[in-house]
C-alpha positions, 0 to 999 in steps of 0.5 A: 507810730506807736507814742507814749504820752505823759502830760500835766492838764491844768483847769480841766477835769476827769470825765473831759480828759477821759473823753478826749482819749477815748477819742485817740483810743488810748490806753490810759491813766489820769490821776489827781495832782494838786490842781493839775491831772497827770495823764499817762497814755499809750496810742497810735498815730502819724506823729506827736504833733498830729496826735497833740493837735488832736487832743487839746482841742478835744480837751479845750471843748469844755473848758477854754482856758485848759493848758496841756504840758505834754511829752510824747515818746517814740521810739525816734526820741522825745518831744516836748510841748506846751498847748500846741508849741513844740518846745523841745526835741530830743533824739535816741 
């Protein structure tokens, strides 16, 4: 399944967001936004949940207290999350 993600990572920095989708071999960007990176990306997986799952530990291997807001789009809709929390879920 091909995902869209945009998300907001808090307490994190450059080089480990990158390194963490390096790992999902995504096609990416991150920019700089006060004290926050926006994080936009394409990839391939099982499914938001797995693919969220995936990224935050990668993130969190250096610093424990990051926080990842994140929204992952398919082309079944759209769901939200907070660290691992499912917040939302939107249909197409």
């Amino acid at each position: 399944m091909k995902l869209k993600l945009k998300a907001r990572v808090n307490r994190s920095d450059a080089q480990t967001i990158r390194q963490a989708l390096d790992q999902l071999a995504a096609k990416s960007s991150a920019t700089k936004e006060g004290n926050e990176f926006v994080v936009e990306a394409e990839m391939e997986g099982a499914s938001a949940k797995e693919l969220n799952r995936t990224l935050l530990p990668a993130l969190r291997k250096v610093e424990k207290r990051t926080t990842l807001r994140a929204e992952w789009t398919s082309d079944d809709g759209t769901e939200r999350y907070f660290d691992y929390v499912l917040k939302k879920t939107v249909k197409n």
